[in-house]
C-alpha positions in Angstrom: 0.0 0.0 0.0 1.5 3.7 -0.9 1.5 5.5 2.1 1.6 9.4 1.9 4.5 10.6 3.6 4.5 14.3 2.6 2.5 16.6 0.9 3.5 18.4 -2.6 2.4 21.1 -4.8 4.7 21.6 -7.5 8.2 20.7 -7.7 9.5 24.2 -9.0 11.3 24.2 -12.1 14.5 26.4 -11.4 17.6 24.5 -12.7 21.0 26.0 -12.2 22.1 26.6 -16.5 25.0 29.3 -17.1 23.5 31.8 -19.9 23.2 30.1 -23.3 24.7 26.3 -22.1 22.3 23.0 -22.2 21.3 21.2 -18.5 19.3 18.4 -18.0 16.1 18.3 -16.0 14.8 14.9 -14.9 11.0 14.4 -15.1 10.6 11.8 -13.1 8.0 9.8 -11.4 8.4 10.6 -7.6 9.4 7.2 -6.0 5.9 6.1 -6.8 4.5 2.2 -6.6 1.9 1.8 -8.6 -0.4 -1.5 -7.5 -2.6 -2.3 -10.4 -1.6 -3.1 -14.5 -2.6 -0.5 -17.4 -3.1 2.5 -15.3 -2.1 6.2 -16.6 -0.8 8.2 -13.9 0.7 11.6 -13.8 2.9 14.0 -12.1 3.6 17.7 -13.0 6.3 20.7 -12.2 5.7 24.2 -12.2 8.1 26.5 -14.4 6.3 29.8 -14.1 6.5 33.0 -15.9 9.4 34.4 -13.7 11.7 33.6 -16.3 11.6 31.4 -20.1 13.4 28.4 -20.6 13.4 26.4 -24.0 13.6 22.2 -24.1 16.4 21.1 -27.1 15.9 17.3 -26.4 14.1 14.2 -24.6 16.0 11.1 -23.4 13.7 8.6 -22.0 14.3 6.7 -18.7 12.9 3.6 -18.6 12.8 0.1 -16.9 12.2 -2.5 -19.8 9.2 -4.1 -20.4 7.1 -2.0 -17.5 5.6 0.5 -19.4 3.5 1.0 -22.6 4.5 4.9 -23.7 5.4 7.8 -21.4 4.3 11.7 -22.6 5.4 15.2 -21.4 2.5 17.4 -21.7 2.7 21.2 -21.9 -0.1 23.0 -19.9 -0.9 26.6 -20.1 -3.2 26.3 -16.7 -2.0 24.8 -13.4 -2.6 21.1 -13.4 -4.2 19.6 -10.3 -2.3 19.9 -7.0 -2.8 16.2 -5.3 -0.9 14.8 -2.3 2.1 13.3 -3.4 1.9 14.9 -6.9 1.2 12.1 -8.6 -2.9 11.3 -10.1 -4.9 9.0 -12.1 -5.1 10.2 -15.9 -6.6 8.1 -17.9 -9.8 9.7 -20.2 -12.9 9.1 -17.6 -10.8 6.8 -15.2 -10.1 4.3 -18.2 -8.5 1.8 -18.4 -8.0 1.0 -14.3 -7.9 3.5 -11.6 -4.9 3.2 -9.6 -6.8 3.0 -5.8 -5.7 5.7 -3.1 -4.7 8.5 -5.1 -7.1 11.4 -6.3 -8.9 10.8 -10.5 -8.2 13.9 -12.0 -8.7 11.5 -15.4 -6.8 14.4 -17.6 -3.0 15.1 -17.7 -3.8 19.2 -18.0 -6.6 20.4 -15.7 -10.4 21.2 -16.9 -10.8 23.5 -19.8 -7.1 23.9 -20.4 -7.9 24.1 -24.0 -4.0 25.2 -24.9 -1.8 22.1 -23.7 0.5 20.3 -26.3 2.2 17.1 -26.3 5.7 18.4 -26.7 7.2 14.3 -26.8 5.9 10.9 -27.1 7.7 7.3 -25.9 6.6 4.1 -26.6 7.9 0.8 -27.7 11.8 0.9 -27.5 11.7 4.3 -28.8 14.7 6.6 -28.3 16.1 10.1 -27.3 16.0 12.8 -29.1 17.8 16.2 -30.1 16.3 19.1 -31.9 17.5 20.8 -34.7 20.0 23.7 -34.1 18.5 26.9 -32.7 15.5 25.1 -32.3 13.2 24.9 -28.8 9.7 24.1 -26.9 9.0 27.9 -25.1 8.1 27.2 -21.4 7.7 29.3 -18.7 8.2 33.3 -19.3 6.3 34.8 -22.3 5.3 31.6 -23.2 1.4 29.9 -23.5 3.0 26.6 -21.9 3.6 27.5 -18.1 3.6 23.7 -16.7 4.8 20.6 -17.4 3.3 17.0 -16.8 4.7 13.5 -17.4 2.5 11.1 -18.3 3.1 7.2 -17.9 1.1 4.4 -18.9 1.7 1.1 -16.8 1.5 -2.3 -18.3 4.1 -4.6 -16.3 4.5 -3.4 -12.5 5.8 -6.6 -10.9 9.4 -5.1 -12.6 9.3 -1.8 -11.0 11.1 -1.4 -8.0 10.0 -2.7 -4.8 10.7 1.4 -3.5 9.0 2.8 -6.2 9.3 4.3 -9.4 11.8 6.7 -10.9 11.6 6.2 -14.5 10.6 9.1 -16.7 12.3 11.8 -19.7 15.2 13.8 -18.9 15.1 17.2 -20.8 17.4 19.3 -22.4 16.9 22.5 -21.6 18.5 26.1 -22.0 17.8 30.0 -21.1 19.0 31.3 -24.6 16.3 32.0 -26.9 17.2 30.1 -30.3 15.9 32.1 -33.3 13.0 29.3 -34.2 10.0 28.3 -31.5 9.0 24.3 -31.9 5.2 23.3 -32.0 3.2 19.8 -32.3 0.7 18.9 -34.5 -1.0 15.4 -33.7 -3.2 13.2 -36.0 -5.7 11.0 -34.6 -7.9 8.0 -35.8 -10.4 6.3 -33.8 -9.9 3.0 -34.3 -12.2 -0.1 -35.6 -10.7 -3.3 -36.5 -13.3 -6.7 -36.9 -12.2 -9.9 -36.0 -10.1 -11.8 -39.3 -9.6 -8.5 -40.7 -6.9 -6.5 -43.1 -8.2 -3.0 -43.0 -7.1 0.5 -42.8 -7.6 3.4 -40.4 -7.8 6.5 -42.2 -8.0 10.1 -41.2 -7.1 13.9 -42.2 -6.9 17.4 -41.4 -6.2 20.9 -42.8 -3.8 23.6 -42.2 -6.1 26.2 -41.8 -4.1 29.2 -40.5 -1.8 31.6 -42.5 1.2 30.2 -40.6 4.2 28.5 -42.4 5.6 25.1 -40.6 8.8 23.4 -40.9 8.3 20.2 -40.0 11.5 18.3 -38.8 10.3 15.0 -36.9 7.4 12.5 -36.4 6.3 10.1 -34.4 3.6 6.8 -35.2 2.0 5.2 -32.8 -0.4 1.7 -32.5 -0.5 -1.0 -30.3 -0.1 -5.0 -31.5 -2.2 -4.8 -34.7 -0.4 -1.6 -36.7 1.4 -2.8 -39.6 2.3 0.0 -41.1 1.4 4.3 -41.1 1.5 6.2 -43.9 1.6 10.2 -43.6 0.9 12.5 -47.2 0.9 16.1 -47.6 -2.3 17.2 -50.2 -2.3 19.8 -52.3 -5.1 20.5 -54.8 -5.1 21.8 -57.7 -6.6 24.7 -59.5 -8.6 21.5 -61.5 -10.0 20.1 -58.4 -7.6 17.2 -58.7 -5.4 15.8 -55.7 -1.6 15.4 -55.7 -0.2 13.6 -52.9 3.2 13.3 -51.3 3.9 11.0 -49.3 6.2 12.5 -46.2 6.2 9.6 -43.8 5.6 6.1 -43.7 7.0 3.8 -40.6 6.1 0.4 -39.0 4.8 1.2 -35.7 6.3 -2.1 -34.7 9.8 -1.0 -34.9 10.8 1.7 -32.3 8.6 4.4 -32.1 11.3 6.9 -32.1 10.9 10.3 -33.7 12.5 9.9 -37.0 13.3 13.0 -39.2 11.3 14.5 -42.4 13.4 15.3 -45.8 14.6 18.6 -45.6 12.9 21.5 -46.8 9.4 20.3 -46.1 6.7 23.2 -45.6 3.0 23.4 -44.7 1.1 26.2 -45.2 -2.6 27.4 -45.2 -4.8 25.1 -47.0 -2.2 21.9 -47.4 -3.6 19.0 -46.0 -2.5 16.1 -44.5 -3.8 12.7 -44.7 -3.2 9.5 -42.5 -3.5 5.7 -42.8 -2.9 3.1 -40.4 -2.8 -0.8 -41.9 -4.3 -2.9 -39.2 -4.0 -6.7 -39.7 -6.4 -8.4 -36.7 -6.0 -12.3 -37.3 -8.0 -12.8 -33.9 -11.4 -14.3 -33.5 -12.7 -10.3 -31.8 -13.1 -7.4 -32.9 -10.7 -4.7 -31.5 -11.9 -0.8 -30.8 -10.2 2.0 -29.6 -9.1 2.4 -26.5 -5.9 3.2 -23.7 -5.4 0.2 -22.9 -2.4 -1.7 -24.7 -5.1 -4.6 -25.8 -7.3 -1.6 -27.6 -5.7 -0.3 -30.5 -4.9 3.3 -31.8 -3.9 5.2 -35.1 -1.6 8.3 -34.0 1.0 10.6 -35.6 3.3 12.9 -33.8 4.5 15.6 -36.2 7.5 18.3 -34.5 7.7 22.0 -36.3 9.2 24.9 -36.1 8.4 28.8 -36.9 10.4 31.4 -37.1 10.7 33.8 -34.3 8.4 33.2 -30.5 6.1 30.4 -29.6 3.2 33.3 -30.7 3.8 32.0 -34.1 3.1 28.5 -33.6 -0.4 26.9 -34.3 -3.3 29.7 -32.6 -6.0 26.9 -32.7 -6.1 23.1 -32.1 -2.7 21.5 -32.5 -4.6 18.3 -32.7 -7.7 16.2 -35.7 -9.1 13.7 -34.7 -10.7 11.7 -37.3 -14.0 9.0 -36.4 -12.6 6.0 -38.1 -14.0 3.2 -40.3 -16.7 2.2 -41.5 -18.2 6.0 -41.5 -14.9 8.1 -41.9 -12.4 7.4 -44.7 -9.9 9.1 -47.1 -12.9 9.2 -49.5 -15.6 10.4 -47.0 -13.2 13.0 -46.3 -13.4 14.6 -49.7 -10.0 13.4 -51.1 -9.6 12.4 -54.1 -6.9 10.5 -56.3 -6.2 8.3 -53.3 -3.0 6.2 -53.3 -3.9 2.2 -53.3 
């Protein structure tokens, strides 16, 4: 049983950096021992507007085989203060509540509509460094003011019998770099019948006069994912579709962030359009869902503007997309659609 042996806010985010040098911050789970399989739990530090700091890279710190993916979340409001700092996460207490701590069942608090998933880990992934000159704004000037680590369990008899330290160590700096990086996440919701080959299909439009870069991405299923494919749209004066495909990875090999050529660009009115290739040999029908036996269809795209974070993305920095049989590339008005 976890016994509460002290009572914590936020763990204030004030490393000791000399002007313009990297240090690393650990985001860590706080010596906690969780006691049930699948749950999401959270923990969050405060960084505050007294002075900016900008996050160059993410090295995950993990015990093998315990966990399904850890996240660091950017919030712009305070997340919830719970004894212990640490909460359940998951959306509306799904999959399992861990007991004795407090269900916030969100990683940013309610109606925090401006909180970005600044880095994703699952399946062996590894760390990552951002371009030169190139950084996630927290704290200062910036909309992201908090940060919260997210961690879903799948394997606890392997943690520690003391707790749990594992988490993502940042690199961070105080010297503004001359480009501000954003994240843009694509979502299906899943639906995969029983002896099935199918895809997961989904899309979204850039619909602000903003100019990305994107650099990096991320894909993300669980067991059934045999493949993502990622394609920039553009249409033609004619109507007619030409598509370019910009990403395509097995979600079964790390899910790492792995880079995009160079020079790619989105502006207003490109599209993007997603496919997952789901291959369910089972005798069930699988759904979406958070827990590693559901299945998702996920891509994590890292950008950069020129100049502040108020250049990034002003609206949602996430589509999400309904899924087969209702939604597909078709149903979403695309047309020339690879095979």
């Amino acid at each position: 049983m976890f016994s509460l042996m002290f009572v914590v806010t936020f763990v204030m985010f004030l490393p000791s950096i000399s002007l313009g040098e990297y240090s690393e911050f650990p985001m860590r789970m706080p010596m906690f021992k969780p006691q049930r399989n699948e749950g999401y739990l959270c923990t969050a530090v405060n960084i505050g507007p007294s002075k900016g700091y900008w996050i160059k890279g993410f090295r995950p710190v993990v015990i093998p085989g315990t966990m399904h993916h850890m996240q660091i979340v950017g919030c712009s409001k305070p997340p919830p203060v719970t004894p212990g700092n640490v909460w359940n996460c998951g959306n509306d207490g799904n999959p399992v509540l861990e007991p004795d701590i407090p269900a916030i069942n969100r990683s940013c608090s309610v109606g925090d509509e401006k909180h970005m998933t600044l880095f994703l880990w699952s399946n062996q992934g590894e760390a990552i460094t951002l371009p030169p000159d190139v950084g996630f704004a927290v704290g200062g000037k910036a909309l992201l003011q908090h940060l919260v680590l997210q961690v879903h369990y799948i394997n606890i008899d392997k943690l520690p019998i003391q707790g749990d330290k594992s988490g993502i160590d940042l690199l961070i700096t105080d010297k503004e770099p001359s480009k501000t990086a954003g994240m843009l996440s694509m979502h299906v919701m899943t639906n995969v019948p029983a002896f099935s080959k199918t895809y997961q299909e989904g899309g979204c439009m850039i619909s602000e006069r903003k100019e990305l870069h994107p650099f990096s991405y991320l894909v993300h299923t669980h067991r059934l994912g045999q493949m993502v494919n990622l394609w920039k749209v553009q249409r033609a004066t004619n109507g007619q579709d030409s598509w370019s495909m910009i990403g395509n990875k097995s979600p079964q090999q790390p899910q790492s962030f792995y880079p995009f050529s160079d020079g790619l660009k989105l502006v207003r009115n490109d599209r993007l359009a997603l496919r997952c290739t789901m291959l369910n040999m089972m005798n069930k029908n699988v759904k979406q869902g958070l827990a590693s036996y559901d299945e998702m269809c996920d891509m994590y795209m890292m950008y950069w503007v020129y100049g502040n974070s108020s250049n990034l993305l002003e609206g949602s920095n996430y589509c999400t997309s309904q899924g087969p049989p209702d939604v597909t590339l078709d149903s979403l008005g695309f047309n020339n659609i690879p095979v």
